[in-house]
PLY file of the C-alpha trace (Angstrom):
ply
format ascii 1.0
element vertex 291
property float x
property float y
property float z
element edge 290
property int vertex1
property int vertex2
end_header
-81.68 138.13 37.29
-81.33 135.29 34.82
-80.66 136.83 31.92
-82.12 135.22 28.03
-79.59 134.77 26.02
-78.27 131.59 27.98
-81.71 130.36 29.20
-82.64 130.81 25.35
-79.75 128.40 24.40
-80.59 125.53 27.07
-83.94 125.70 26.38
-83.36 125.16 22.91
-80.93 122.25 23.47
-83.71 120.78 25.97
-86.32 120.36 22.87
-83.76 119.72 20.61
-83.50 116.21 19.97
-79.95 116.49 20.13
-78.12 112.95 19.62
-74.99 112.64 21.55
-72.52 111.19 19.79
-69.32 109.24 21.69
-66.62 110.28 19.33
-67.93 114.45 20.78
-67.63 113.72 24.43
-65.41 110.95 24.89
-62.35 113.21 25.58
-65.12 115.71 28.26
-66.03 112.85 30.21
-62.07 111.66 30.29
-61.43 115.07 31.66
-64.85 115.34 34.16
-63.13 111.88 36.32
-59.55 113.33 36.14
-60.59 116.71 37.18
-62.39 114.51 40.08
-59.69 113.35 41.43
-60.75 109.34 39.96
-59.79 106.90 37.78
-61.57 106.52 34.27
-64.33 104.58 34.05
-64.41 101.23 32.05
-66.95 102.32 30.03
-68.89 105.55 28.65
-72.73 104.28 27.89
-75.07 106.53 26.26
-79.09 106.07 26.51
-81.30 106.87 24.00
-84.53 106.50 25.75
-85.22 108.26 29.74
-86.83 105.02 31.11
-84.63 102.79 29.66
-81.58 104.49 31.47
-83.93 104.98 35.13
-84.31 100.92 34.49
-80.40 100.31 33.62
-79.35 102.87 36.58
-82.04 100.66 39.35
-80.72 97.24 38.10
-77.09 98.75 38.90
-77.59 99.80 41.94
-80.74 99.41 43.88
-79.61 102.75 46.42
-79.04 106.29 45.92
-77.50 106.04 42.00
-75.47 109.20 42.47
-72.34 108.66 44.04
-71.01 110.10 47.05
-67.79 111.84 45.13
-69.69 113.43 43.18
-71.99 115.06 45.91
-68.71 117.55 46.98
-67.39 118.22 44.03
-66.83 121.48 42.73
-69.40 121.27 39.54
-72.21 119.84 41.71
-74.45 122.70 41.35
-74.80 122.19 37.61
-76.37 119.19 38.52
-75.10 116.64 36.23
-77.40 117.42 33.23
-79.01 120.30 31.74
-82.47 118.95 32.85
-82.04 119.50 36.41
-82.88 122.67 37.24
-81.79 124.47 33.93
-82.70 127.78 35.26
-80.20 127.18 37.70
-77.83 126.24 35.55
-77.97 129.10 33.43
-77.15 131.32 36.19
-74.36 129.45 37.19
-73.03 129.74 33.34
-73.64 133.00 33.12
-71.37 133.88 35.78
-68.06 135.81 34.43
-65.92 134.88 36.93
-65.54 130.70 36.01
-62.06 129.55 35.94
-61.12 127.21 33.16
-61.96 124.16 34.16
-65.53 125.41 34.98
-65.93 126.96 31.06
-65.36 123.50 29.98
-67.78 121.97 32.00
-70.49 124.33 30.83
-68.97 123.76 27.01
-69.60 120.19 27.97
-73.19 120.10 29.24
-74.09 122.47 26.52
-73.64 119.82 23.68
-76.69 118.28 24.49
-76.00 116.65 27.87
-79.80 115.61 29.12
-78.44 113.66 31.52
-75.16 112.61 32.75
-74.86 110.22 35.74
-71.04 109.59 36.65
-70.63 106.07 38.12
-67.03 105.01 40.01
-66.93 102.36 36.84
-69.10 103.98 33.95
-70.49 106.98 33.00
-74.00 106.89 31.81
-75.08 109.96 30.01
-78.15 110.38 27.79
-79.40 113.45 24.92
-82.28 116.08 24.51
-85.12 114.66 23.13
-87.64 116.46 20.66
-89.93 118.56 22.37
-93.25 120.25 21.09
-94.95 123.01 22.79
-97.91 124.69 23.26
-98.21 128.47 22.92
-98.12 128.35 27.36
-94.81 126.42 26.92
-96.87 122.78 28.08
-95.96 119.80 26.17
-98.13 119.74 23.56
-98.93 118.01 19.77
-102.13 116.84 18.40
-100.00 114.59 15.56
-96.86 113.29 16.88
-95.44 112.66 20.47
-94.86 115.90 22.05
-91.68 114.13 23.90
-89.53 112.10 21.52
-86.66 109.81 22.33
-83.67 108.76 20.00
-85.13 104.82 20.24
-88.48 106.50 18.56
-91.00 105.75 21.48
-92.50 109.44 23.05
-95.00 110.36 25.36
-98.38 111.95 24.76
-99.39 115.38 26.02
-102.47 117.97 24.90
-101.55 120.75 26.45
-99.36 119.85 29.33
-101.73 116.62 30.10
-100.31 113.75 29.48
-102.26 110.69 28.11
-101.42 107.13 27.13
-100.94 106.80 23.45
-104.29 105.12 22.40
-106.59 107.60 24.14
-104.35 110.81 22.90
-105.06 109.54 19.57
-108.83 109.03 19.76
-109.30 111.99 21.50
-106.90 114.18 18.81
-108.91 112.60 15.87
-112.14 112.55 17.70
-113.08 108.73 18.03
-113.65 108.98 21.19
-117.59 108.61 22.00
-118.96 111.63 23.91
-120.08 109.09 26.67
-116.60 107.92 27.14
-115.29 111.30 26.76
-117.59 112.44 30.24
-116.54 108.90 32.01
-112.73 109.83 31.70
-111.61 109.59 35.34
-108.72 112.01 35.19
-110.49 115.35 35.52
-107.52 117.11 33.60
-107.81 114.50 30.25
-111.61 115.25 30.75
-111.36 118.65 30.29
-109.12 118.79 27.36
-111.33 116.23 25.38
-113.91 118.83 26.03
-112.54 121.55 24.77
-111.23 119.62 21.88
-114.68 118.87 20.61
-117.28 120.57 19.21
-119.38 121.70 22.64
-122.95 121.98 20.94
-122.31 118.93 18.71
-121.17 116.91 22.13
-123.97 117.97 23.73
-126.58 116.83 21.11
-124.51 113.44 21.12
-125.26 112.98 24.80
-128.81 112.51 26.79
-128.78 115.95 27.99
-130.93 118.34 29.22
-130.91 122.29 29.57
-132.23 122.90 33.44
-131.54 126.87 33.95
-130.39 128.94 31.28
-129.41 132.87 32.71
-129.78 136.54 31.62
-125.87 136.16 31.08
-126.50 133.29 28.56
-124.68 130.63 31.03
-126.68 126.97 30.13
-127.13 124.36 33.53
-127.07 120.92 31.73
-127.95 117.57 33.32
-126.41 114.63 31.52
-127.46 111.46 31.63
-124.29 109.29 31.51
-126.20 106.00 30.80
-124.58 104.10 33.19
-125.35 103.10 37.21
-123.94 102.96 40.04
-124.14 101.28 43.76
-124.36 103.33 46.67
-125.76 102.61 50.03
-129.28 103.67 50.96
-131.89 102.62 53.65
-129.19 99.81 54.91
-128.85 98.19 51.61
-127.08 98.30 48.42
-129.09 100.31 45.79
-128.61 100.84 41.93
-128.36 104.02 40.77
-128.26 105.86 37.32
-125.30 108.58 36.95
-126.24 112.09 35.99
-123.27 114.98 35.89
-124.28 118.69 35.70
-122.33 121.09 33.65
-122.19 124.74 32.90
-121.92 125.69 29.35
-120.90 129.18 28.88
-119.58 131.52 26.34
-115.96 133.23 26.64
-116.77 137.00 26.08
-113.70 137.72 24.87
-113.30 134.48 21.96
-116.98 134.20 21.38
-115.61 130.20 22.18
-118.28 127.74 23.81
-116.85 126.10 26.91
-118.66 123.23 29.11
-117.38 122.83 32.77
-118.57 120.10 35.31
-120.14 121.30 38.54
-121.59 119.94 41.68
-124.86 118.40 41.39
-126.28 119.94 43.67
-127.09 123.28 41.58
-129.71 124.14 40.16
-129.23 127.74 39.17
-126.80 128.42 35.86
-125.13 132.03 37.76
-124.47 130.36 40.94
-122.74 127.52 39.15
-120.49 129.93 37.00
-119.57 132.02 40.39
-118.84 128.47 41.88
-116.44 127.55 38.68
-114.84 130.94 39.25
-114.35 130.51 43.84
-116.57 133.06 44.09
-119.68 133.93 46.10
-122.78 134.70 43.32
-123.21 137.66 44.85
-119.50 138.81 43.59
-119.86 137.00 40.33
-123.74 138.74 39.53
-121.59 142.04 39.90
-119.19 141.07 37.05
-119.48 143.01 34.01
-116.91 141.02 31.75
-116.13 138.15 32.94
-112.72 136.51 31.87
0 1
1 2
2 3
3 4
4 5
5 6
6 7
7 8
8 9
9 10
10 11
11 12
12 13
13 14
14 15
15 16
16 17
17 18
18 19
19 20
20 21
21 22
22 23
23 24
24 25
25 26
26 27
27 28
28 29
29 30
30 31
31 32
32 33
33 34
34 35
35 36
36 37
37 38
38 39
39 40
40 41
41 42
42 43
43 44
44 45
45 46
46 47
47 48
48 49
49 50
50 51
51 52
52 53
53 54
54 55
55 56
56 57
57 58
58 59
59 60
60 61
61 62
62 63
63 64
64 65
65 66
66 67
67 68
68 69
69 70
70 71
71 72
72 73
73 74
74 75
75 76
76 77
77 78
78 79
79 80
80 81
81 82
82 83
83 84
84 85
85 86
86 87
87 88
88 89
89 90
90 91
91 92
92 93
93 94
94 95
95 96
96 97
97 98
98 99
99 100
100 101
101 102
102 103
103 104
104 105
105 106
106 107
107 108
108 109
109 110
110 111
111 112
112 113
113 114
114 115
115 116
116 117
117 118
118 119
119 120
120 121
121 122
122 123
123 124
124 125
125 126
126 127
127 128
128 129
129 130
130 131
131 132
132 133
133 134
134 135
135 136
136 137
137 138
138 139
139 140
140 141
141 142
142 143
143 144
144 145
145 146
146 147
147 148
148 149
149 150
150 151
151 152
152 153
153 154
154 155
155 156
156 157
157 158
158 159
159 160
160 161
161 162
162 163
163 164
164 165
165 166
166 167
167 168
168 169
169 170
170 171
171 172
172 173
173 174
174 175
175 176
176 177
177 178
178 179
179 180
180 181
181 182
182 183
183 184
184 185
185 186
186 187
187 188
188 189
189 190
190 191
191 192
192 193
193 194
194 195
195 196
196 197
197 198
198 199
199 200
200 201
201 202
202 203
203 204
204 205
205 206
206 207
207 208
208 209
209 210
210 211
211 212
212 213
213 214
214 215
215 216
216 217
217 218
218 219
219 220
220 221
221 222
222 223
223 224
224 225
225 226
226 227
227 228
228 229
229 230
230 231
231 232
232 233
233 234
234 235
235 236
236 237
237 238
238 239
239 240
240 241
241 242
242 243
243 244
244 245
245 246
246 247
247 248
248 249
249 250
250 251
251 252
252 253
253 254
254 255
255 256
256 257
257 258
258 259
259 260
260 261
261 262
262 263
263 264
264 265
265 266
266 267
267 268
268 269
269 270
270 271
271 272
272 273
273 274
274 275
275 276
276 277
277 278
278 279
279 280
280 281
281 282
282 283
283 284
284 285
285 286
286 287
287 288
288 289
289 290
């Protein structure tokens, strides 16, 4: 078993933001190519952005970037960064039998090493960026980039969805029309917008209409999306409107309003929850609380 204490530290130095600096590794990566067995490289290069150094590592060499030495080497189940597999290499740190050599290379990685990618001619390594989470440990902020690199560009995530930087920020300061919101084609970023609104207030934005409403107090809706389509009827080409169905429900335990899209082919509110849930409505009209 993995124990926390180690797992606790990486994961720390993962979200950390942690700058590596050449004047604290210069004399590790020195000692990583002699304990190899290889000359020194020519040059140590340090990245401050993740897609920066996959574009720098590509243009180098358009094959496999890690080298073959480095494939039997006696460190290569630490994986040549604490992002690979960190997990994995806690367990391999926590071991109490290392010898000396392998102590170092843990000290090493556990400055801050995101990523190090040892080249026959130049080491490439690059730091932790600043990570935000969620309270589910997703990548998560509703004000800054939830993943920050040292060059100050990020990525965009609302609970473990990722989204390009203009939509994040109309849907985190709702500017985002309700229309738009229910035309998003990623089901995931559709969801989230959803629950970051207000559900009754959305629904009163939209051309909606209540079709079954249950003992249970689950709501069918039918929402008119304002918008048309062309499908193919009767051998020709015919122009459609587009209407989505949701279930709006009530979490029993929160008192929170949810709204879920469903098939439109239902037309009763309880068979449309038990289909949100994979069950059969006959299993789902024998809930008592359902979670």
């Amino acid at each position: 078993m993995i124990g926390g204490g180690i797992v606790h530290k990486i994961t720390k130095l993962l979200m950390s933001g942690n700058e590596i600096k050449l004047a604290d590794i210069k004399d590790d990566v020195k000692w990583f190519y002699k304990q190899a067995g290889k000359k020194q490289p020519n040059k140590i290069t340090i990245m401050d952005n993740k897609d920066k150094m996959k574009k720098y590592i590509n243009e180098k060499c358009a094959s496999d970037y890690r080298p073959r030495w480095c494939q039997h080497w006696e460190y290569k189940n630490l994986k040549y960064g604490l992002r690979y597999e960190y997990k994995l290499c806690a367990w391999y740190m926590e071991q109490k039998t290392l010898n000396k050599s392998q102590t170092r290379y843990k000290d090493f990685l556990l400055k801050g090493i995101y990523h190090f990618i040892p080249f026959d001619d130049e080491a490439i390594l690059l730091g932790c960026p600043k990570m935000l989470l969620d309270d589910q440990n997703n990548y998560h902020s509703l004000t800054k980039p939830a993943v920050a690199w040292h060059d100050g560009k990020g990525l965009y995530y609302i609970h473990g969805r990722r989204f390009a930087k203009a939509l994040w920020y109309k849907v985190c300061n709702r500017k985002l029309p309700p229309k738009e919101i229910l035309k998003l084609t990623n089901i995931e970023q559709r969801y989230i917008a959803i629950q970051l609104y207000d559900v009754e207030e959305l629904i009163k934005a939209l051309k909606s209409k209540v079709l079954d409403t249950s003992k249970r107090g689950n709501q069918l809706i039918e929402i008119d999306l304002e918008n048309t389509r062309t499908v193919w009827r009767d051998s020709k080409n015919v122009e459609e409107k587009v209407i989505a169905k949701a279930i709006k429900y009530t979490c029993p335990s929160t008192g929170r309003i949810y709204m879920s899209y469903v098939p439109p082919e239902h037309t009763n509110a309880d068979k449309a929850m038990a289909w949100k849930f994979s069950m059969k409505p006959e299993d789902y009209s024998k809930l008592k609380i359902e979670a």
